[in-house]
SEDO-58135 format. One line per 4 residues: number of its first residue (from 1); their letters; for each residue x, y, z of N, C-alpha, C. Coordinates in nm, 3 decimals. Example, Ala and Ser with C-alpha at 12.3 -4.5 7.8 and 13.67 -1.06 7.14 Angstrom:
<recs>
1	as	1.319 -0.569 0.780 1.230 -0.450 0.780 1.320 -0.330 0.780; 1.285 -0.225 0.708 1.367 -0.106 0.714 1.290 0.003 0.787 $
</recs>
This chain:
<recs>
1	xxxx	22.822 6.962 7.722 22.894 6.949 7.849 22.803 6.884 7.952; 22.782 6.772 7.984 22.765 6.636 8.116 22.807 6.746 8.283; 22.679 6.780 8.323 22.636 6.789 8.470 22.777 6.669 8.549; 22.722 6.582 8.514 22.835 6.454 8.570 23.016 6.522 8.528 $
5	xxxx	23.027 6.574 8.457 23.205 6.622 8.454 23.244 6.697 8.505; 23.129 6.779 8.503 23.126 6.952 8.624 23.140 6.910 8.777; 23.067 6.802 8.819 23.053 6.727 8.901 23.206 6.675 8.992; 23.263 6.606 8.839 23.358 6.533 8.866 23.517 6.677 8.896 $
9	xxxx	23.502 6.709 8.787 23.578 6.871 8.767 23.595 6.940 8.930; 23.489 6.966 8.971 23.483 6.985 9.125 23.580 6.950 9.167; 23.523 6.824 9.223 23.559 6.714 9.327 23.757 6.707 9.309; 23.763 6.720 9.225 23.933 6.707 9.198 23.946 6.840 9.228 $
13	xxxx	23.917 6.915 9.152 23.930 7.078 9.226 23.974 7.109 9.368; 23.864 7.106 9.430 23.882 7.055 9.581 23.971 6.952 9.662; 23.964 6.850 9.629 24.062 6.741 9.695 24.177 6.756 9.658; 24.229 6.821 9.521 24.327 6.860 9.457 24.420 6.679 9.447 $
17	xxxx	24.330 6.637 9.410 24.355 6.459 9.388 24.294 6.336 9.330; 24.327 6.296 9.227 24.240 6.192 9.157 24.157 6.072 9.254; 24.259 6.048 9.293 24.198 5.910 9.422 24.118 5.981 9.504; 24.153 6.052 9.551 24.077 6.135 9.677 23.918 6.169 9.612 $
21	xxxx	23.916 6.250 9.498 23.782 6.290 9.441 23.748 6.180 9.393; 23.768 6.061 9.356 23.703 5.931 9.306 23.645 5.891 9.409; 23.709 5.890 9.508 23.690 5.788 9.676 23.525 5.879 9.648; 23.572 6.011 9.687 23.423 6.126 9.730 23.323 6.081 9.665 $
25	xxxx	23.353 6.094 9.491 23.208 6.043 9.455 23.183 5.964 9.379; 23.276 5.834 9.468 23.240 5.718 9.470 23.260 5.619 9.330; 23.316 5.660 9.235 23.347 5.621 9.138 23.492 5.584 9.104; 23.539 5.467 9.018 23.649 5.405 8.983 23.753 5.528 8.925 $
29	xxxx	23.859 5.575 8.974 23.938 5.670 8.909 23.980 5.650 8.798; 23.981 5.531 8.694 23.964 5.530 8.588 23.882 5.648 8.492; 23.716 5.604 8.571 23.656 5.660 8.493 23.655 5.803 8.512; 23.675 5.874 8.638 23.670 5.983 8.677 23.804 6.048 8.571 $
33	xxxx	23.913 5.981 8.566 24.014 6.064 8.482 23.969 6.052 8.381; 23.895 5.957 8.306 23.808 5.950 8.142 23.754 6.088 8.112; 23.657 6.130 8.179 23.573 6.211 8.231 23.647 6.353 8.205; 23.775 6.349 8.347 23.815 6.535 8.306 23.897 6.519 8.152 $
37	xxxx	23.953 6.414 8.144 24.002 6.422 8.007 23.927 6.441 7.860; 23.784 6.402 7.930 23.657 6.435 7.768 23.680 6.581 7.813; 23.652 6.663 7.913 23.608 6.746 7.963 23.729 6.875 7.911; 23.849 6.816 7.914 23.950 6.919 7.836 23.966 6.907 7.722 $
41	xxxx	23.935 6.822 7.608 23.944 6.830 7.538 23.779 6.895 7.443; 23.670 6.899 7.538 23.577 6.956 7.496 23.594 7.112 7.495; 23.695 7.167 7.574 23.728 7.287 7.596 23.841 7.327 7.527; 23.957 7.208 7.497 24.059 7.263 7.439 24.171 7.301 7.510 $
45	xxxx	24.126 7.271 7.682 24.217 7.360 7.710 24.287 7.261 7.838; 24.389 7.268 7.898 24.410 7.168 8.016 24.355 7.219 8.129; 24.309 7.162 8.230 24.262 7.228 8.354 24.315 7.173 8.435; 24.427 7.124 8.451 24.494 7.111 8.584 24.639 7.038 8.553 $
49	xxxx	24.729 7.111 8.643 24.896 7.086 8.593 24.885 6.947 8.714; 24.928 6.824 8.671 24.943 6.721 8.708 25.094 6.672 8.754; 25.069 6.702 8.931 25.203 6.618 8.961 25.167 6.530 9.015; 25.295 6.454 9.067 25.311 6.345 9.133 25.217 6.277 9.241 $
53	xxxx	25.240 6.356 9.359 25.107 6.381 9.466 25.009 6.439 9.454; 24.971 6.578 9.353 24.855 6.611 9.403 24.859 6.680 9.260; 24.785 6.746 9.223 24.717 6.843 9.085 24.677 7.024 9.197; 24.709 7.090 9.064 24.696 7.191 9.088 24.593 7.285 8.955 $
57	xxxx	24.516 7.362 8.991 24.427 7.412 8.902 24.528 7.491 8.756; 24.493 7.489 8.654 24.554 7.582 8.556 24.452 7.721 8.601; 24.498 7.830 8.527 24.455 7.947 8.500 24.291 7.915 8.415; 24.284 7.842 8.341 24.172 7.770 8.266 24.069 7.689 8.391 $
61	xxxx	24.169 7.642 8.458 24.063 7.576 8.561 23.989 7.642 8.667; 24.106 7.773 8.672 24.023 7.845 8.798 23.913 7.929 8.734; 23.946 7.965 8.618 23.755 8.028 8.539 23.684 7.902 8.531; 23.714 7.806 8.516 23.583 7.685 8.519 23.568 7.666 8.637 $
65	xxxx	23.574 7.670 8.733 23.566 7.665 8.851 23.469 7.712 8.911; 23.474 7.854 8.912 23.367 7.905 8.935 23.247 7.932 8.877; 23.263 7.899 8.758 23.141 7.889 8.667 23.078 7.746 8.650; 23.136 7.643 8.721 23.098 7.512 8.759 22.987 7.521 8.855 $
69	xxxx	23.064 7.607 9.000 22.957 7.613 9.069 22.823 7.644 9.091; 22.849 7.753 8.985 22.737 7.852 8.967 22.602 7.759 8.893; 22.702 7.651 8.795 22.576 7.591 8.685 22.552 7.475 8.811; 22.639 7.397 8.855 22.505 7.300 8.923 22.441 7.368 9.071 $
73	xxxx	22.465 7.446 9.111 22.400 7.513 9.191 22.254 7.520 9.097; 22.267 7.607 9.038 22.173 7.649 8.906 22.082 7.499 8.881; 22.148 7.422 8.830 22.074 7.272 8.806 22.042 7.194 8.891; 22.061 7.217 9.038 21.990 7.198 9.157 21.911 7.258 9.180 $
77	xxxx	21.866 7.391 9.208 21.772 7.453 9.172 21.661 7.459 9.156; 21.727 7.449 8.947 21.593 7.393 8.917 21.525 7.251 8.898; 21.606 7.156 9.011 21.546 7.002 9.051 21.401 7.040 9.162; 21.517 7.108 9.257 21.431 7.115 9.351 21.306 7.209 9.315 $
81	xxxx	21.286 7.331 9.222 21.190 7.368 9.193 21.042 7.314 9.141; 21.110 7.224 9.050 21.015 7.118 8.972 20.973 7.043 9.106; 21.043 6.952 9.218 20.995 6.898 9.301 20.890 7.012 9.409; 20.954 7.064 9.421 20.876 7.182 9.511 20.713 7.193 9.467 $
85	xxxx	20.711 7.277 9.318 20.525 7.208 9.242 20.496 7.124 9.281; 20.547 6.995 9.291 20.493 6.840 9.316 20.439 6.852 9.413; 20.451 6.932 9.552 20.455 6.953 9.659 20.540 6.872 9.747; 20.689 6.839 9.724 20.777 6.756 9.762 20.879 6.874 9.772 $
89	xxxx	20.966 6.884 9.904 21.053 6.953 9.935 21.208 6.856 9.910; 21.304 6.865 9.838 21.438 6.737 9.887 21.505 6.816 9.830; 21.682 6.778 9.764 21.799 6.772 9.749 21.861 6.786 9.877; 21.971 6.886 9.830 22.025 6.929 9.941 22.035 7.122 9.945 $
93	xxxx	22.148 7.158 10.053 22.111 7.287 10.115 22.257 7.312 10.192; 22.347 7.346 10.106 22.455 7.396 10.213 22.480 7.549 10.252; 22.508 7.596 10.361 22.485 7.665 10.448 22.617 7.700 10.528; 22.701 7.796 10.595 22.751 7.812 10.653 22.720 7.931 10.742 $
97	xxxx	22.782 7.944 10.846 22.758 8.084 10.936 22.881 8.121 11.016; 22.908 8.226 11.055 23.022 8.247 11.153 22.941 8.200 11.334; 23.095 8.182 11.436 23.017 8.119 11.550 22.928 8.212 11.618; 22.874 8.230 11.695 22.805 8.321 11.813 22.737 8.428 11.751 $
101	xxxx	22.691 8.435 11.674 22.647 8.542 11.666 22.503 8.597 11.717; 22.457 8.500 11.803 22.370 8.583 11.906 22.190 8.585 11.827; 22.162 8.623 11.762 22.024 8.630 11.693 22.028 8.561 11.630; 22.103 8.456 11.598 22.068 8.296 11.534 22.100 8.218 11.599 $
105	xxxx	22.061 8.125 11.626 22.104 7.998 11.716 22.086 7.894 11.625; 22.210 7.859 11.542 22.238 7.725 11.462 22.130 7.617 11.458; 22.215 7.556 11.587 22.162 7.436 11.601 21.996 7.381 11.640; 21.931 7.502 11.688 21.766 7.464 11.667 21.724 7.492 11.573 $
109	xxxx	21.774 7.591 11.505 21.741 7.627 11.340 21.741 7.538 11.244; 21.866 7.458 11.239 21.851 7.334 11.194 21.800 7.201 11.190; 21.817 7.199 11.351 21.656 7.058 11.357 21.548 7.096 11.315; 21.514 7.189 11.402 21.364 7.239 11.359 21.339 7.264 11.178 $
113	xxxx	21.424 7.253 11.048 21.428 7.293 10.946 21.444 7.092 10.905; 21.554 7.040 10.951 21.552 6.902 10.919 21.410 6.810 10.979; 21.364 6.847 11.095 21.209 6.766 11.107 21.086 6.796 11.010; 21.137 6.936 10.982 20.995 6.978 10.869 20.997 6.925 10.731 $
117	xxxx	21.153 6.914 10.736 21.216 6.893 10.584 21.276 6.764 10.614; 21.259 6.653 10.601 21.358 6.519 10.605 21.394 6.507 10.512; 21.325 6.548 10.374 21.417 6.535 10.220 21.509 6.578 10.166; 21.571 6.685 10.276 21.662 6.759 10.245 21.774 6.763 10.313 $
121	xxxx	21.903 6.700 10.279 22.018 6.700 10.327 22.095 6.869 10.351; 22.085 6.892 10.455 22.214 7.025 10.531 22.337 6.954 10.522; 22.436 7.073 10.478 22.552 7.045 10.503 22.543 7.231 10.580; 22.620 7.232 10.682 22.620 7.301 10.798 22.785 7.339 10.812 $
125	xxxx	22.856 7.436 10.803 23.003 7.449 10.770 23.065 7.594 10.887; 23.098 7.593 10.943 23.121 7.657 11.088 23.299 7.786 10.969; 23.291 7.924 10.977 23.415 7.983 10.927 23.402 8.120 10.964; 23.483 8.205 10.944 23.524 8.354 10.924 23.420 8.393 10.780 $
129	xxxx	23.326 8.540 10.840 23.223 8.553 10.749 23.330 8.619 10.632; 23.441 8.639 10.643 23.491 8.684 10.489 23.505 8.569 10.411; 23.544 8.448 10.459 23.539 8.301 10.358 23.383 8.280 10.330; 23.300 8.286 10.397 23.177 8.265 10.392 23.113 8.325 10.276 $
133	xxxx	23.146 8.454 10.272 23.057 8.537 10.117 23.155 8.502 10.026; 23.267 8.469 10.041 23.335 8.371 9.930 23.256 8.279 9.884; 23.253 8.226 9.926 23.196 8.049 9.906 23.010 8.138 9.864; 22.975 8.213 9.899 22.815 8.289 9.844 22.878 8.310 9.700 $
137	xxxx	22.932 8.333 9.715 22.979 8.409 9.556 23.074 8.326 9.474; 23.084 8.271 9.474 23.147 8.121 9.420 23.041 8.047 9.414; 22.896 7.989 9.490 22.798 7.911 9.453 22.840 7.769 9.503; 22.942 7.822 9.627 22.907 7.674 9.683 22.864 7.649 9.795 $
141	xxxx	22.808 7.782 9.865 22.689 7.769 9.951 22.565 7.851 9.890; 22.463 7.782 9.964 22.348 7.895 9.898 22.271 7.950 9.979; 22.318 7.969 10.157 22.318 8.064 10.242 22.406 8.076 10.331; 22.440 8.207 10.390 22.515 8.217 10.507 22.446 8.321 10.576 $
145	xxxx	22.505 8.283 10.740 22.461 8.379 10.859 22.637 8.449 10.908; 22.622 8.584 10.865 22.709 8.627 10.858 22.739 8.752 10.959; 22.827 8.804 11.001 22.846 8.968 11.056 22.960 8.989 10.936; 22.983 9.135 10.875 23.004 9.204 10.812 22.977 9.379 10.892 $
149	xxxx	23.089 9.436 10.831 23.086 9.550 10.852 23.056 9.619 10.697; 22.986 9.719 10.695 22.993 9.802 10.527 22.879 9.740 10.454; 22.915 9.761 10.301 22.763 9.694 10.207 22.839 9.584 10.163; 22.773 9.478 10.109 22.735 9.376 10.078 22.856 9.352 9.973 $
153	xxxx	22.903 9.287 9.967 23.065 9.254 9.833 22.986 9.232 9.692; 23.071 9.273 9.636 23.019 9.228 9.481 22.989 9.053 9.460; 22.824 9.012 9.432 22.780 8.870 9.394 22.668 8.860 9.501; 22.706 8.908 9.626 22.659 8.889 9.748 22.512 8.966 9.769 $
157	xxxx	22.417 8.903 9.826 22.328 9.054 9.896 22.268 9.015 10.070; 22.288 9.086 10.063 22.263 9.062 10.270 22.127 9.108 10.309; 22.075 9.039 10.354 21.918 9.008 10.489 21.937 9.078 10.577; 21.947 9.193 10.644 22.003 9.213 10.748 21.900 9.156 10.897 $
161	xxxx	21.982 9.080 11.010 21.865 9.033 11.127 21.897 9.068 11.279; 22.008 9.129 11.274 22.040 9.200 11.367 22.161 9.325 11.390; 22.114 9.426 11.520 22.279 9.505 11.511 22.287 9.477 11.671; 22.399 9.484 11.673 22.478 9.502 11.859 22.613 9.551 11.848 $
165	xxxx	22.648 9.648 11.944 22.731 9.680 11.986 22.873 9.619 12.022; 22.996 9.661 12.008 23.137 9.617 12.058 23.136 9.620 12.199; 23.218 9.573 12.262 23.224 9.559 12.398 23.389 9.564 12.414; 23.409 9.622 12.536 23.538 9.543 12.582 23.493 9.438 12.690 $
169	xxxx	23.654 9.337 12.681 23.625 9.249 12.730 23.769 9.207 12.802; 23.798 9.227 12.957 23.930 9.195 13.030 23.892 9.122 13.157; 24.013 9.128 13.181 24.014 9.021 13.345 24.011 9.152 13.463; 23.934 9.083 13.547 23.884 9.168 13.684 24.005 9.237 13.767 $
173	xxxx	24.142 9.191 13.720 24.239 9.279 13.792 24.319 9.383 13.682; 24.262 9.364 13.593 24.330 9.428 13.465 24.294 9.612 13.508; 24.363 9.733 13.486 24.360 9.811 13.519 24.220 9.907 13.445; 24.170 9.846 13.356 24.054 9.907 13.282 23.942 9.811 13.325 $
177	xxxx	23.948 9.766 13.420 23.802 9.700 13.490 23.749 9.788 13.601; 23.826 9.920 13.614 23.738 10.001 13.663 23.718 10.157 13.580; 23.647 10.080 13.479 23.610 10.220 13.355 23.491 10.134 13.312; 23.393 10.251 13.327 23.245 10.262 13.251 23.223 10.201 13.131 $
181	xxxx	23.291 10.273 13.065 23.291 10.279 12.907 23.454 10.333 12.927; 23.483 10.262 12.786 23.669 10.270 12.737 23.651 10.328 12.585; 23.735 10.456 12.568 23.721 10.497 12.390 23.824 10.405 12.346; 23.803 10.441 12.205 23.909 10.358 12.101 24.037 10.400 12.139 $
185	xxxx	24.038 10.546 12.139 24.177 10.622 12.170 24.312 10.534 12.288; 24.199 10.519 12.415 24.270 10.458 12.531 24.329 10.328 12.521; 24.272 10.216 12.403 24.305 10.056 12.406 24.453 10.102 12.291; 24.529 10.176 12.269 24.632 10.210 12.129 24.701 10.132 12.185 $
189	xxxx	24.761 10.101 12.351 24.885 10.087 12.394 24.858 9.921 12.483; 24.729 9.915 12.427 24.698 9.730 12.507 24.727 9.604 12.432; 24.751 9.498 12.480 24.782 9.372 12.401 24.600 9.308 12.384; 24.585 9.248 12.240 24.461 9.211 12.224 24.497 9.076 12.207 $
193	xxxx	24.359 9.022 12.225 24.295 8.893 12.148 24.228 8.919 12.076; 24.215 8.855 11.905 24.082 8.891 11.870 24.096 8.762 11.761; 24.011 8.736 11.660 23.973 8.638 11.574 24.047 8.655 11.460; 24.072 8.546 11.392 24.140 8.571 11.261 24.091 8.692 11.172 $
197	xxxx	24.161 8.730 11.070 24.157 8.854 10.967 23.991 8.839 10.902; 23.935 8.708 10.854 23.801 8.706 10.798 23.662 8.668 10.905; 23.701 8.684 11.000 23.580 8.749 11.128 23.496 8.849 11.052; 23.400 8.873 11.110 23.350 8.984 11.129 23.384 9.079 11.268 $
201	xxxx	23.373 9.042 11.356 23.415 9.090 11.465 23.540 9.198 11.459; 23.658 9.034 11.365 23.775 9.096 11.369 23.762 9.272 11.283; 23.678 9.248 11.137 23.717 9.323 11.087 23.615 9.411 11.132; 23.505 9.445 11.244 23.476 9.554 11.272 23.562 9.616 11.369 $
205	xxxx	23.663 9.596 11.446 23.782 9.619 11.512 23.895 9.650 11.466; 23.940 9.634 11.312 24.041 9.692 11.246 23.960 9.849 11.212; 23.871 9.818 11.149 23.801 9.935 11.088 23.790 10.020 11.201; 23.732 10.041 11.312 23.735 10.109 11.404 23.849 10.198 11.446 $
209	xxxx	23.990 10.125 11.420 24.118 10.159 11.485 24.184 10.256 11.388; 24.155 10.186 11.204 24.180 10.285 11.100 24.086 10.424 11.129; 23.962 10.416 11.173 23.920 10.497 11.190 23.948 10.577 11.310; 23.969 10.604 11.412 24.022 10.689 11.506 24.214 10.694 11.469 $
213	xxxx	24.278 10.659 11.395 24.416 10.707 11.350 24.476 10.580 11.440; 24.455 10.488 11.486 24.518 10.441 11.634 24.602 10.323 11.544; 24.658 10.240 11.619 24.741 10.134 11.601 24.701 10.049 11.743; 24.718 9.935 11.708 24.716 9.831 11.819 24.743 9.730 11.806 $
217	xxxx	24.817 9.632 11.884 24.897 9.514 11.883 24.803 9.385 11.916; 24.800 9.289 11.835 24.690 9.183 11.816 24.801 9.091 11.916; 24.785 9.027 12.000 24.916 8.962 12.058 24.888 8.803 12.034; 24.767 8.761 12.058 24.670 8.635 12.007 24.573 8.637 11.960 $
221	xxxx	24.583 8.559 11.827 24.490 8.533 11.748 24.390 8.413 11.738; 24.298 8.394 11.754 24.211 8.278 11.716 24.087 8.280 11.650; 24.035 8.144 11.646 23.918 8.106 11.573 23.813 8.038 11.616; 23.804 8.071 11.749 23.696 8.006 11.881 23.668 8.095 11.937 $
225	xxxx	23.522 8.131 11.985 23.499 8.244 12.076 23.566 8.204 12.246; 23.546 8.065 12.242 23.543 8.000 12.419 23.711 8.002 12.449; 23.810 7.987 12.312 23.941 8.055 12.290 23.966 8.149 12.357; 23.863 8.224 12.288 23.983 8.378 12.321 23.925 8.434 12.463 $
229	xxxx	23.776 8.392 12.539 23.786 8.427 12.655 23.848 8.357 12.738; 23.930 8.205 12.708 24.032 8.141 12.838 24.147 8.232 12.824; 24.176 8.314 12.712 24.337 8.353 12.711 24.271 8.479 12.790; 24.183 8.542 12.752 24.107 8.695 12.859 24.145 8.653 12.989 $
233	xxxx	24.092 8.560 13.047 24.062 8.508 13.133 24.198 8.519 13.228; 24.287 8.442 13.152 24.416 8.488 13.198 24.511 8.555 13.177; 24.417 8.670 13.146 24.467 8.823 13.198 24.590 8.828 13.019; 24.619 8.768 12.955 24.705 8.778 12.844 24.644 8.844 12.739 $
237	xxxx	24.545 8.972 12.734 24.518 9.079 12.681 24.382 9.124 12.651; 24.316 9.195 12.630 24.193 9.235 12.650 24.133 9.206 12.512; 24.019 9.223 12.481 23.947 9.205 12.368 23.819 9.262 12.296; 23.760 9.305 12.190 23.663 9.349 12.191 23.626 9.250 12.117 $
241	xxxx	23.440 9.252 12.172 23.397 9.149 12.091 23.233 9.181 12.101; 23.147 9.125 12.033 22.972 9.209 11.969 22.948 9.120 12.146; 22.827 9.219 12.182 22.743 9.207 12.256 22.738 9.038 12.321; 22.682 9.011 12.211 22.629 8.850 12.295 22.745 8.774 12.333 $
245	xxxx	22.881 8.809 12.300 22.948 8.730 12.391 22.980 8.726 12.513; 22.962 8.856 12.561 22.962 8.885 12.691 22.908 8.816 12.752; 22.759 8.812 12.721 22.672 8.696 12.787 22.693 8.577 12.784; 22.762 8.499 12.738 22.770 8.366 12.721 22.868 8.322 12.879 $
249	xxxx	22.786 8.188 12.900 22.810 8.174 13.042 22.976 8.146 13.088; 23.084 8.143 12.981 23.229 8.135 12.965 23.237 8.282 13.016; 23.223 8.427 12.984 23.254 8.563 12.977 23.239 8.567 13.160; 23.166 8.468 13.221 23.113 8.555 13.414 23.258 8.566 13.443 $
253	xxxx	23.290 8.673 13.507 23.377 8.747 13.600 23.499 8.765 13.521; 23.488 8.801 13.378 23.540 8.903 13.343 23.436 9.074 13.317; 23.537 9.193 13.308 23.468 9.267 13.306 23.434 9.339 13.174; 23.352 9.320 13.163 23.249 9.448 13.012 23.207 9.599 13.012 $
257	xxxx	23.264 9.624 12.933 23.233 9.795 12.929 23.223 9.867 12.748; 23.086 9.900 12.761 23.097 9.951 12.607 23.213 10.039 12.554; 23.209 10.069 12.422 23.309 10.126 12.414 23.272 10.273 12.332; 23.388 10.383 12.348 23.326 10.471 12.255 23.407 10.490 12.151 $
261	xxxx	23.375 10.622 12.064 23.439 10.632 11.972 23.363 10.595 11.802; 23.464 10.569 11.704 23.454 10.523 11.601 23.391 10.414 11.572; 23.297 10.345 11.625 23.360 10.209 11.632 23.188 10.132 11.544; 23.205 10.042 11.437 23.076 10.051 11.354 22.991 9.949 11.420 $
265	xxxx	22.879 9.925 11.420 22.801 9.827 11.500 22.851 9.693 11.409; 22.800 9.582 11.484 22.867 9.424 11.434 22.753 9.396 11.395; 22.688 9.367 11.290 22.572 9.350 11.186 22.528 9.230 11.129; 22.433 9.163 11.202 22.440 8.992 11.164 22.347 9.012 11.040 $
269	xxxx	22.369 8.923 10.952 22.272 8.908 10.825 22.284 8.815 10.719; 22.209 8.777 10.657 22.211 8.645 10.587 22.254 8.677 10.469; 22.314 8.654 10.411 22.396 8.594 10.323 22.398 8.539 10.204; 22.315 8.614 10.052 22.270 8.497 9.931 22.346 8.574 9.837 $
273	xxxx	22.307 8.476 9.753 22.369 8.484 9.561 22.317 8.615 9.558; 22.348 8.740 9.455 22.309 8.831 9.449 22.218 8.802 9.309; 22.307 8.727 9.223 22.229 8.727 9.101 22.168 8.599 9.085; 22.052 8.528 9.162 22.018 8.429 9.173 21.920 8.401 9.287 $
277	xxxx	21.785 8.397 9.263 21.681 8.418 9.375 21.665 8.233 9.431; 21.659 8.256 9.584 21.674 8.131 9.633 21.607 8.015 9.625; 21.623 7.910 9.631 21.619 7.827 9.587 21.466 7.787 9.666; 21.402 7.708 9.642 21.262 7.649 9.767 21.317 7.622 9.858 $
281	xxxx	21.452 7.482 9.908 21.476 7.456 10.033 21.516 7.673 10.090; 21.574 7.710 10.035 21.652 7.806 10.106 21.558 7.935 10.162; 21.435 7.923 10.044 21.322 7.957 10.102 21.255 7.957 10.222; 21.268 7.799 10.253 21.222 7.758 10.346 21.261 7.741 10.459 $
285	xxxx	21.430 7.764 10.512 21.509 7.789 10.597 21.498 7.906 10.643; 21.484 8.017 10.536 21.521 8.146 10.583 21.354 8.196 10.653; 21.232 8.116 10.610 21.121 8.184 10.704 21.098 8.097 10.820; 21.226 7.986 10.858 21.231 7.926 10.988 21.325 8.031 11.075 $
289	xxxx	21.422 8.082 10.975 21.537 8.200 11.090 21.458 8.350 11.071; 21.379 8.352 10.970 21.350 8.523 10.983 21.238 8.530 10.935; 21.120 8.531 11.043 20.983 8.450 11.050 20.957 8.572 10.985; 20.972 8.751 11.011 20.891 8.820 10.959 20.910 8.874 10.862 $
293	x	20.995 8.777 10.741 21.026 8.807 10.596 20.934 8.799 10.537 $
</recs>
């Protein structure tokens, strides 16, 4: 089995399209359909029901799938390992993180990691940390900066690099902008904002609510932090959200008040293969974000 079919196998995977995954990597769709067609018949088996517009994975394709990722992850690896001896750092390094999370700051992490490293291509992918340890555990990233509530998912194992607290978060005429601290109990009967279902945020805020017996009405949902404080902002429902957003210079003159109760700390932490020790580049990222590893 040809690195190059696994390759190709992908790329259609994903684009869920012959032309489209040829365009990607760059090869004549001729040969790319040559290719998955050696590739099923080396297996025996079909890997993808072929329509008109687009292809869809078989049951066969979605176990190769993930065991695709896993091997050229794996055979990247061990490129970059062999280069690494040489004393040469390169391939590449994809990476994702959820936004804000306060004890990482992305974007200097990354220059400062691309000036040391020019041989090494980042791909940098912005999501909800429940897609995120997906994609860890699937092998098609080979770090994430994540919040999570609980232990670590099966594939996954977590760094932990920071904890902070929930907050509430409303507009200055809203009737709970003059409370200290707000329990879980009191928000049962408020309209929220909060982040899609694979947040972390979000899901330390469900968990909280299962935990004190409560119910509460999500009224807007999003996937931007600077989102959901314009809808705060105008007063269209309150929100809880970890520590550092408060601070961010969007949050001035709304009001913050910890909260009590049930409620589990929002837990930033990195994010690797469980069964698979990191790679040199990833090595070398993670003692630029977590110097005292």
């Amino acid at each position: 089995m040809e690195l190059r079919h696994l390759e190709y196998f992908v790329a259609v995977a994903e684009e869920r399209h012959f032309t489209r995954a040829a365009h990607r990597m760059r090869v004549a769709q001729s040969g790319l359909s040559a290719s998955i067609r050696a590739l099923e018949r080396e297996l025996d088996a079909d890997l993808f029901i072929r329509h008109t517009r687009r292809v869809e994975l078989t049951d066969a394709g979605r176990a190769l799938l993930t065991e695709a990722h896993r091997t050229l992850a794996s055979a990247a690896a061990a490129r970059d390992a062999v280069a690494a001896v040489r004393g040469l750092l390169r391939g590449s390094l994809a990476i994702g993180a959820e936004q804000c999370l306060g004890a990482i700051d992305m974007a200097p992490l990354v220059a400062s990691f691309r000036r040391a490293h020019p041989g090494v291509e980042v791909r940098l992918g912005y999501a909800g940390s429940g897609h995120l340890v997906e994609q860890i555990r699937l092998g098609v990233l080979q770090a994430a900066f994540v919040a999570l509530p609980g232990p670590a998912p099966d594939g996954v194992r977590l760094l932990p690099v920071a904890a902070e607290k929930m907050m509430l978060l409303c507009h200055p005429a809203h009737t709970l902008a003059d409370s200290d601290t707000v329990a879980v109990e009191d928000l049962a009967t408020e309209e929220f904002v909060d982040f899609s279902a694979d947040w972390g945020a979000r899901r330390v805020n469900d968990l909280a609510f299962a935990r004190a017996g409560a119910e509460r009405r999500v009224a807007v949902e999003v996937n931007d932090v600077h989102t959901l404080l314009d809808f705060v902002h105008q007063d269209l429902g309150v929100a809880l959200v970890p520590a550092p957003v408060t601070r961010k210079p969007q949050a001035k003159g709304l009001h913050a008040a910890p909260v009590t109760g049930p409620v589990p700390d929002w837990r930033v932490a990195v994010a690797l293969p469980a069964a698979t020790p990191p790679g040199p580049a990833t090595e070398a990222l993670l003692r630029l974000a977590l110097p005292k590893i």
